[in-house]
Backbone as CSV, one residue per row, in Angstrom:
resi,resn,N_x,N_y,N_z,CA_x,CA_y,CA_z,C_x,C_y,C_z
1,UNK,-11.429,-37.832,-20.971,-10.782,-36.580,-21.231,-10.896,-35.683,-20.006
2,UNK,-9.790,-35.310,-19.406,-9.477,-34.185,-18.418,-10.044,-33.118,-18.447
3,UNK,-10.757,-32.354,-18.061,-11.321,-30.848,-18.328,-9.827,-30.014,-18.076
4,UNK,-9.991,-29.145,-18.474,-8.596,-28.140,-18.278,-9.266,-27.014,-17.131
5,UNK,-8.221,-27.032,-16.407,-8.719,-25.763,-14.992,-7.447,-24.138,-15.533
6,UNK,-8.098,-23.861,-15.631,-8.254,-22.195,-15.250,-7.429,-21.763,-14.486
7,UNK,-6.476,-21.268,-14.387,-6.040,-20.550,-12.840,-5.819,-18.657,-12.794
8,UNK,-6.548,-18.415,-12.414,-6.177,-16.846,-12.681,-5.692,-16.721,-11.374
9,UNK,-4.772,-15.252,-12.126,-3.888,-14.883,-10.209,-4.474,-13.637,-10.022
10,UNK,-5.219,-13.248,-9.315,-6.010,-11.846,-9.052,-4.534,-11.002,-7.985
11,UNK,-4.430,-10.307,-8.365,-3.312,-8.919,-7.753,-4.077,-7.616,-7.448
12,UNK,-3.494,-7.609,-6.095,-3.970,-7.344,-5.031,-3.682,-5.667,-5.069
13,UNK,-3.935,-4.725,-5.683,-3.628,-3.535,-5.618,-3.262,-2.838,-4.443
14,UNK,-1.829,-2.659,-3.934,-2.362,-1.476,-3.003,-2.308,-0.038,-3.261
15,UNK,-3.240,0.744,-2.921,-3.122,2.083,-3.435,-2.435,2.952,-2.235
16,UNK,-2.976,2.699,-0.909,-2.572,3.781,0.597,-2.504,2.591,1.329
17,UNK,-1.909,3.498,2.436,-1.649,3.057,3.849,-1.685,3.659,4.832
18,UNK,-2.071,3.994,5.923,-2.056,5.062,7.029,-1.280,4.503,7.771
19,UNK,-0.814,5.579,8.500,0.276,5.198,9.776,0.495,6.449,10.601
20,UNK,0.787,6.413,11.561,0.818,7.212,12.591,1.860,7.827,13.203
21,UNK,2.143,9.257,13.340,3.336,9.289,13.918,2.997,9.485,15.037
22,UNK,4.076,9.917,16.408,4.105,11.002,17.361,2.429,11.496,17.624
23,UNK,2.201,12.883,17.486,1.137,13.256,17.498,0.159,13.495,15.855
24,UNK,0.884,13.018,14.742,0.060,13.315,13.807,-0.540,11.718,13.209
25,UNK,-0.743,11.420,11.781,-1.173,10.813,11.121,-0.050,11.206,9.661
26,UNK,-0.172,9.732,9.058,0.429,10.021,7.867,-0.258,8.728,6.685
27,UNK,0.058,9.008,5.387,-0.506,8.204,3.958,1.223,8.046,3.181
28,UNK,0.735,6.606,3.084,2.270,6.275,2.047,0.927,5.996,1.252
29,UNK,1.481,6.037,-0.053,0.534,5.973,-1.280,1.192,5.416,-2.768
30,UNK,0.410,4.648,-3.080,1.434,4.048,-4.568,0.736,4.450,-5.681
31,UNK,1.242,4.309,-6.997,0.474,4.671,-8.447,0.880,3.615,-9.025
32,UNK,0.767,3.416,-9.957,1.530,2.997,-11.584,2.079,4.398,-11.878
33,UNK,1.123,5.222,-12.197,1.700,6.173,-12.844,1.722,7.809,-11.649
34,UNK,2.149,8.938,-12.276,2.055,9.886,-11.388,0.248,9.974,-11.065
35,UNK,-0.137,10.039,-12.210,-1.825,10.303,-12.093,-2.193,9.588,-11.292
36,UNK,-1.926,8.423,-10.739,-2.671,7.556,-10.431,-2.378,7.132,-9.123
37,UNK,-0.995,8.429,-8.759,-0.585,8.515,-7.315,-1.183,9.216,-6.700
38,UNK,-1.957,10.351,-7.841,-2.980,11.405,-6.897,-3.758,11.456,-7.183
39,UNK,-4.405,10.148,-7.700,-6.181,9.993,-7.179,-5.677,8.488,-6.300
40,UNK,-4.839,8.293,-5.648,-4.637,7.282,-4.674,-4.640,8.410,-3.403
41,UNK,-3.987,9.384,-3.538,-3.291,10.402,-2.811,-4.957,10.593,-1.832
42,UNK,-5.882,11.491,-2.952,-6.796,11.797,-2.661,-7.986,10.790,-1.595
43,UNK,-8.263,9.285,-2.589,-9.012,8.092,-1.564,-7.993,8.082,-0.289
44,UNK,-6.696,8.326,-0.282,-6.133,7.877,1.280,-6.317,9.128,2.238
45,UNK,-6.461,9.995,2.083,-6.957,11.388,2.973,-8.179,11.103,2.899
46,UNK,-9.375,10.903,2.097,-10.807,10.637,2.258,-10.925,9.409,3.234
47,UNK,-10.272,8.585,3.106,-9.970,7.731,4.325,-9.363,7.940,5.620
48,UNK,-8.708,8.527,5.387,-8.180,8.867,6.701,-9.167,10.088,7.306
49,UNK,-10.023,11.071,6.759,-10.566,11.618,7.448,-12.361,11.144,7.568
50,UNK,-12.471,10.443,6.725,-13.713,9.542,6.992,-14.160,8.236,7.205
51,UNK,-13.007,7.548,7.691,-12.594,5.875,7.611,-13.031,5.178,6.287
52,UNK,-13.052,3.774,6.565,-13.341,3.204,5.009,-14.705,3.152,4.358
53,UNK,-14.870,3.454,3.361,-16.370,3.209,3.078,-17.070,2.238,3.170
54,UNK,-18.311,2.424,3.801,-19.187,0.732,3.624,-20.162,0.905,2.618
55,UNK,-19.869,2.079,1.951,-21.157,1.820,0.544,-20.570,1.921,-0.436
56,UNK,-21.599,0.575,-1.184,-20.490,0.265,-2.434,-20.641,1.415,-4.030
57,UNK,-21.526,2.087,-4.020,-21.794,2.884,-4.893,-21.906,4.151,-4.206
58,UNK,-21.314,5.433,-4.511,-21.569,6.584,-3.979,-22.717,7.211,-5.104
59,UNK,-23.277,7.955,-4.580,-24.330,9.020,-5.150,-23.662,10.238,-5.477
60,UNK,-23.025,10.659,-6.565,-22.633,11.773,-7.027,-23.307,12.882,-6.339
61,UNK,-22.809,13.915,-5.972,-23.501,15.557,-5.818,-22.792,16.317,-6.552
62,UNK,-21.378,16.135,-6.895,-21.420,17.140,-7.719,-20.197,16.752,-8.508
63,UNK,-19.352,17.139,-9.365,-18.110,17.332,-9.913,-17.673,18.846,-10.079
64,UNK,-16.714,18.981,-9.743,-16.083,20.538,-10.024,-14.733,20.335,-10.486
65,UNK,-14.016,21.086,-11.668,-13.101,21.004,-12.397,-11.680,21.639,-11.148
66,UNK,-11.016,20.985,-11.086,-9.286,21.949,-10.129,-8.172,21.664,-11.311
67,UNK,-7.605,23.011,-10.954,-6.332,23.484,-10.926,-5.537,23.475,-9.739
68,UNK,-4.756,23.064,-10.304,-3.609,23.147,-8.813,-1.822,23.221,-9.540
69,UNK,-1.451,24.265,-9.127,-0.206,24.253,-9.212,0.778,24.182,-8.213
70,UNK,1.760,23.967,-8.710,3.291,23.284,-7.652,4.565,23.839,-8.641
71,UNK,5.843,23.468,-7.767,7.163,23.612,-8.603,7.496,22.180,-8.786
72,UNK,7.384,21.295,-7.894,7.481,19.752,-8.339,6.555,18.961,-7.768
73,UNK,6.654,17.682,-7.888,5.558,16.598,-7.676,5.356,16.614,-6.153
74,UNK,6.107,16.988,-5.606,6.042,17.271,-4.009,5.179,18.829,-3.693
75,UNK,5.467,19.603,-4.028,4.441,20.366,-3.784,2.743,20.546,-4.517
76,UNK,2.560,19.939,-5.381,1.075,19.327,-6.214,0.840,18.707,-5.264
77,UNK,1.152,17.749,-4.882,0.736,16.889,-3.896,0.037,17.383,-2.777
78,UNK,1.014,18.474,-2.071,0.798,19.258,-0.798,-0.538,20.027,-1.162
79,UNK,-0.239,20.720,-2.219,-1.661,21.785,-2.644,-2.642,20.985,-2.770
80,UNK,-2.777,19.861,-3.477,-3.610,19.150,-4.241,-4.797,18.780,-2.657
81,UNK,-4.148,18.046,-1.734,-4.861,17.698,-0.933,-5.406,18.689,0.296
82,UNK,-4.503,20.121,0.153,-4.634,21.392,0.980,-6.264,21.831,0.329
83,UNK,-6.355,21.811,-0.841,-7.526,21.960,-1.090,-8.422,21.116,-1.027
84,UNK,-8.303,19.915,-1.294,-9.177,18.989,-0.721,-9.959,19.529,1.040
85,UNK,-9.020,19.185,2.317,-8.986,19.515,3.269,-9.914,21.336,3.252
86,UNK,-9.217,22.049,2.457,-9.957,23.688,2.318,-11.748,23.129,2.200
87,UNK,-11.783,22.240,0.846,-13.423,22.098,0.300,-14.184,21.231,1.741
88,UNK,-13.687,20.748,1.885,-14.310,19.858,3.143,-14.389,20.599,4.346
89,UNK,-13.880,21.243,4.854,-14.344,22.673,5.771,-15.083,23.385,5.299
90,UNK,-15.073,24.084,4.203,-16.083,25.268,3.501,-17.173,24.841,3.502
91,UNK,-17.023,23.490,2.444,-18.409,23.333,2.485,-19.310,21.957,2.991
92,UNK,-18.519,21.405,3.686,-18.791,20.481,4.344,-19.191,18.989,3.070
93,UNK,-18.366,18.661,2.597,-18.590,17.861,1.422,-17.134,16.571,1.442
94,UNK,-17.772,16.139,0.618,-16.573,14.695,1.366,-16.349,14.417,-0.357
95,UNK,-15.023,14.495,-0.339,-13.857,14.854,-1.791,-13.952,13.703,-1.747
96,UNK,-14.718,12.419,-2.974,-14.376,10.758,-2.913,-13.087,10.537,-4.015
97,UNK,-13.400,11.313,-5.229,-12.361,10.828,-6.408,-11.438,12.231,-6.885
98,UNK,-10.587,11.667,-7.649,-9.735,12.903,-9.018,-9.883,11.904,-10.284
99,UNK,-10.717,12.339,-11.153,-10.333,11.681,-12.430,-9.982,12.449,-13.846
100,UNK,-9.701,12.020,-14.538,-8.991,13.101,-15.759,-8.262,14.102,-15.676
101,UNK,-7.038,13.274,-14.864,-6.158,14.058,-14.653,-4.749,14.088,-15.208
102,UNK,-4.148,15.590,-15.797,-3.707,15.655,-16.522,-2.233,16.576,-15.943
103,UNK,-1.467,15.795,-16.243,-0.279,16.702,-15.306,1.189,17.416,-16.469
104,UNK,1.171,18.926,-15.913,2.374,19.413,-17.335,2.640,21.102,-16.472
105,UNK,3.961,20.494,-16.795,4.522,21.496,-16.594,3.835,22.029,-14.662
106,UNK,4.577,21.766,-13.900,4.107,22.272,-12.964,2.823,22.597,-12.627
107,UNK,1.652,22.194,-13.277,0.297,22.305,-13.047,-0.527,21.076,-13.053
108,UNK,-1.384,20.245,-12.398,-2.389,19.647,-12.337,-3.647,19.562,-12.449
109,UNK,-4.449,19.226,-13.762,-5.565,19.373,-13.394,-6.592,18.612,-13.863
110,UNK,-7.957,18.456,-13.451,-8.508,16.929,-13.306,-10.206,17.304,-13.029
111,UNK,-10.524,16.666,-12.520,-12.450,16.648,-11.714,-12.596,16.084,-10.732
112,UNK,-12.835,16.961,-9.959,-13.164,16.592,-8.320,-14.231,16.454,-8.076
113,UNK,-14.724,15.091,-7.790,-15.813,14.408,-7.091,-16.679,14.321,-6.239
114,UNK,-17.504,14.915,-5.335,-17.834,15.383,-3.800,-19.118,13.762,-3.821
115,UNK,-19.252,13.395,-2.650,-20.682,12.970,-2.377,-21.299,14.235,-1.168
116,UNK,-22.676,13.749,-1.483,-23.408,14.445,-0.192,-22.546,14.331,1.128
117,UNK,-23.191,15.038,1.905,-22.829,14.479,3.303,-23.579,14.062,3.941
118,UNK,-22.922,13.303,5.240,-23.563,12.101,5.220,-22.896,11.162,6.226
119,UNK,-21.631,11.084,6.152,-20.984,10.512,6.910,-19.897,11.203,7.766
120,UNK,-19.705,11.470,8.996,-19.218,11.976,10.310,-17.700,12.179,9.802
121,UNK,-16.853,13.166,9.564,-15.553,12.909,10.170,-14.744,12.342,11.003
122,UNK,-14.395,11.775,10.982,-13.629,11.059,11.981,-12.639,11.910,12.664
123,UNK,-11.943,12.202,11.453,-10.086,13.059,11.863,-10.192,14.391,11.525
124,UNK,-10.645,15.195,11.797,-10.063,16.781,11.329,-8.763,17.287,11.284
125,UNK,-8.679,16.596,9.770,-7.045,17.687,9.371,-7.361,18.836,9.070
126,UNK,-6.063,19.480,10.020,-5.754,20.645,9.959,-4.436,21.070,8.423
127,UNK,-3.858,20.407,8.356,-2.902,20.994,7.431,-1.936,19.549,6.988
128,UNK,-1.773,19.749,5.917,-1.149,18.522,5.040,0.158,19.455,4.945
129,UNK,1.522,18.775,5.507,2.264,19.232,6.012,3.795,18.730,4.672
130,UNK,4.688,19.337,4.837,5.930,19.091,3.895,7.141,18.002,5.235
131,UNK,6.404,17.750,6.388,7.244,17.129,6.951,7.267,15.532,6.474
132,UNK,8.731,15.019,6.408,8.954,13.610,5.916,8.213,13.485,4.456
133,UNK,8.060,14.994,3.938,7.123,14.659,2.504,8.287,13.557,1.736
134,UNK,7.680,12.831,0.587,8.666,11.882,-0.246,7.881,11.933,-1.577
135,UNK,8.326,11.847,-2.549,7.486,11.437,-4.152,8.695,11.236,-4.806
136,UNK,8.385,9.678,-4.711,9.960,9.090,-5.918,9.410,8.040,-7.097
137,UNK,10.031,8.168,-7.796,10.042,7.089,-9.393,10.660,5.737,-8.476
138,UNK,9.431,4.461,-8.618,9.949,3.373,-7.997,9.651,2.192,-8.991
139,UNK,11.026,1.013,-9.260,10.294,0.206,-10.514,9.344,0.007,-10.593
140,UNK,8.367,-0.255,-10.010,7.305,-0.633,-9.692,6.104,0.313,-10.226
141,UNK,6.404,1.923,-10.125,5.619,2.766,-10.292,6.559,4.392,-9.573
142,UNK,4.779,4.952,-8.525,5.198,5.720,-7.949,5.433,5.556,-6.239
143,UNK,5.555,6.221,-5.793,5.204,6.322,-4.669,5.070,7.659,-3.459
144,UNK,4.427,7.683,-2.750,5.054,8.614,-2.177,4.402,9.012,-0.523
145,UNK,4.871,9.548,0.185,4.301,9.559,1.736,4.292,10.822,2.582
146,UNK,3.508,11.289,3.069,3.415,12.656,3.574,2.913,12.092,4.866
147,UNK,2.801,13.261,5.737,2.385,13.406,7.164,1.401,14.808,6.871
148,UNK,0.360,14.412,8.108,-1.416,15.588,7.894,-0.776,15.638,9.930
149,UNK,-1.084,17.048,9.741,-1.334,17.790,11.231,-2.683,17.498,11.754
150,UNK,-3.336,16.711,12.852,-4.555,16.361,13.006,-4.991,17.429,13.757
């Protein structure tokens, strides 16, 4: 008797991508869903301004509840990570996640994640910019791609 084999197909998530323009930096970013474009949104700016992580568990410091409002999914986006970029200057804290996030009516809002600090900046963004901004409904999901002023 034959044993029977197994085959699982493991799928390969991608969430971001960095790419570079001219003189700036930019994140194409995918979801399933909108939510899940901006806590992708969020790990691809934490990446891009702190490269990739090499630790596999972060140490919580804190959670703090955001609000963020916009007129459409393109400007949430812009705010969403303007404050990110704001908390990480103020207070020198490195934004890892967004979870429980809940999106209506022109407002966003969720729990923002910090670890200690700890690890160097790499990129100091200056401003998460509306140039080449994009956020479209794709079969697939979402997607969407902005450019950061370094």
């Amino acid at each position: 008797m034959k044993a029977k084999s197994s085959r699982r197909t493991i799928r390969r998530v991608e969430r971001f991508a960095l790419f570079d323009t001219k003189a700036d930096s930019g994140i194409s970013i995918w979801g399933e869903t909108r939510s899940a474009l901006f806590r992708h949104a969020v790990m691809g700016l934490n990446h891009l301004m702190f490269g990739p992580s090499r630790r596999l568990a972060y140490t919580v410091l804190q959670s703090q509840p955001c609000k963020i409002a916009g007129h459409d999914p393109e400007s949430l986006l812009v705010n969403l990570l303007s404050e990110i970029v704001f908390l990480q200057e103020e207070r020198d804290i490195e934004v890892t996640d967004l979870s429980e996030i809940r999106l209506e009516r022109g407002l966003l809002t969720g729990a923002l994640f910090f670890i200690a600090p700890g690890r160097r900046c790499l990129r100091v963004v200056k401003s998460i910019t509306y140039h080449q901004l994009k956020v479209q409904k794709t079969p697939r999901g979402w997607h969407a791609r902005l450019v950061v002023d370094l």
